[in-house]
C-alpha positions, 0 to 999 in steps of 0.5 A: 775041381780045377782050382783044387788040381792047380793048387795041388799042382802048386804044393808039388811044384814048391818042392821041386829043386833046380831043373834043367838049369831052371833057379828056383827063388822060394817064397815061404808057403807059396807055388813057384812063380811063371814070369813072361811077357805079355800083350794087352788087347790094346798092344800094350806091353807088360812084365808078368808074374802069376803063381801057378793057381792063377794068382796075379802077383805083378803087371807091370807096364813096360815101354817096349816089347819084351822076349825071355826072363832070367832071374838072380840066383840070391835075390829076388830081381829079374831082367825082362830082356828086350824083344830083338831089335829093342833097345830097354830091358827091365829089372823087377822086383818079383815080389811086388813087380816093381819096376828098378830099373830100366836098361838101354842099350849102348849106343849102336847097339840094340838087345836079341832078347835073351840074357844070363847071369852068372852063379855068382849074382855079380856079372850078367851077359846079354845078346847083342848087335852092334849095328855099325857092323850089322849082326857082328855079334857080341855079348854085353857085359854087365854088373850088379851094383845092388839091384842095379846092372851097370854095363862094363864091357862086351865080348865077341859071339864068334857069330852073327845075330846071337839069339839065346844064350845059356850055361854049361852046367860048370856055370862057367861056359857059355853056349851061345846060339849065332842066329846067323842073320844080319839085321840094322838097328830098328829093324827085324828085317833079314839082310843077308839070308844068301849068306847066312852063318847060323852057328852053335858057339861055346865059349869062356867067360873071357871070350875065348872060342872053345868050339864053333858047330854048325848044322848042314844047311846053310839057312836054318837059323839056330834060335833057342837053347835047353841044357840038361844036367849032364851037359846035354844041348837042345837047340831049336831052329828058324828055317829061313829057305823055300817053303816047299824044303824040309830043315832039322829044326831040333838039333842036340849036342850031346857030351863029347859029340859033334852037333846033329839033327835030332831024329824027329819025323818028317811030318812032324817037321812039316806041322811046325812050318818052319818055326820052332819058338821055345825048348825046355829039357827035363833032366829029371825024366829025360824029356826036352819039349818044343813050341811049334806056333805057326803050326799050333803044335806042341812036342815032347820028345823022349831025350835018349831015345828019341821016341816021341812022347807028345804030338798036340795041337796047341793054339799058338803056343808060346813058352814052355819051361820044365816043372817038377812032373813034366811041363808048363806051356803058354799061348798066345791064342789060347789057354796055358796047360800043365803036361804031366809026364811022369806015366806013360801016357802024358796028360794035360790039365788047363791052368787058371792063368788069363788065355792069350797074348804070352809072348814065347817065352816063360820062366819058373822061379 
């Protein structure tokens, strides 16, 4: 019966269009494809590729650790972007996970884990940290050259330590998440956390400022990124301040307005433990779903109202990435689910994908 709904559920997703920024890539006959990176039992790393019904398509070997993944809008590659302080990405194939290329950092500089490209398929941007001045942080700029990127220059993140970067739905405006941390090269360590100087930026392709928000306390790392269809910003944070305070760690900027917390509960603040990992908007159902590891929680909330639509324990979720009726999530402990949002009770189907090890980040193509 499992199989049956995870097929079926594949037949829906094949049908699903762009959501919430997600690019579709169609294959003839076959459910869209979740890319992440993923562990083995003895550390090894790997880019993955699975459909939906289980089928592993690809498991590539990599040397380094990787964090998110962003695919071609018109071929079939994709970047698997280094895990902040790593210094290779991997361009694939996603129909055999050939491994293309692999990507090294310019010298003093090292990746933040999180890339995008534009709708163009010429240009992509990659977050950086130039080490000579640690945390000054800048975007990469690359360029295809057939399905190899060559790097052609960076431009300024007006912050320090960018985490993610996405688009403005005009695919022309970046936003970029300043973490606010400074950190040396090889190193995860926090050098400045007296100091920090987390920031929401957005900017042009350019490099022009356009506008720099930040949240009121001064130790909440903005981290991650989901972008509705209207232009609706969804960041989730890392506190990095005393266990025993409170932080926003989900803020929204919505159009024409000022950056601010989203109204999420005090306890359920509490239950992420600091932490938040992942965050995806569904513009369709107006919905945006967070990733809580270290508190083994899973969240969905209603995107207007705020009314919370989900609050489940989750074994060290990872990532979480927006489909046709409601939500994929991964873990890193344990089984990967489908959430069906479109009644008004969610309800939550296990998916045939290998339990464990995915890191915290997913992606649909």
């Amino acid at each position: 019966m499992l199989r049956r709904q995870a097929l079926t559920l594949g037949s829906l997703l094949l049908s699903a269009l762009t959501l919430g920024g997600w690019s579709l890539f169609r294959q003839k006959g076959k459910s869209p494809l979740l890319l992440s990176a993923r562990d083995d039992s003895d550390g090894r790393h790997y880019a993955v590729g699975y459909r939906l019904d289980g089928t592993q398509v690809f498991a590539t070997q990599v040397g380094q650790r990787c964090h998110d993944i962003i695919n071609h809008p018109t071929q079939p590659l994709a970047l698997f972007v280094a895990r902040r302080p790593g210094t290779e990405s991997y361009l694939v194939d996603l129909r055999d996970g050939r491994l293309l290329q692999t990507i090294t950092s310019q010298p003093n500089r090292h990746f933040y884990g999180h890339a995008v490209i534009h709708k163009s398929g010429d240009w992509l941007y990659a977050t950086e940290n130039d080490t000579t001045d640690p945390g000054r942080g800048l975007l990469g700029v690359y360029r295809f050259e057939g399905e190899r990127l060559v790097h052609d220059g960076e431009i300024s993140t007006h912050g320090i330590g960018p985490h993610q970067v996405s688009w403005m739905p005009d695919g022309e405006t970046l936003i970029v998440a300043n973490g606010g941390i400074r950190t040396e090269a090889e190193s995860r360590v926090e050098m400045n956390l007296d100091a920090m100087e987390p920031s929401l930026v957005l900017m042009r392709r350019d490099g022009t400022l356009l506008s720099k928000e930040t949240l009121p306390q001064q130790m909440n790392s903005v981290r991650h990124l989901s972008v509705a269809s209207d232009g609706t910003i969804v960041a989730g944070q890392q506190f990095m301040g005393p266990s025993h305070e409170s932080s926003e760690l989900l803020a929204i900027k919505r159009p024409g307005q000022p950056f601010v917390a989203f109204p999420v509960a005090e306890q359920q603040l509490q239950a992420m433990g600091h932490y938040t990992a992942s965050v995806a908007v569904h513009s369709e159902l107006r919905l945006v779903a967070l990733t809580a590891p270290r508190g083994n929680r899973f969240f969905i909330w209603d995107l207007d109202s705020g009314a919370v639509r989900l609050d489940a324990p989750l074994p060290d979720c990872a990532g979480v990435g927006a489909v046709a009726d409601g939500f994929v999530v991964t873990s890193g402990q344990g089984r990967c689910r489908f959430y069906d949002c479109r009644q008004k009770e969610l309800t939550a189907q296990p998916l045939e994908l290998p339990a464990g090890l995915w890191d915290n980040h997913l992606h649909l193509v």
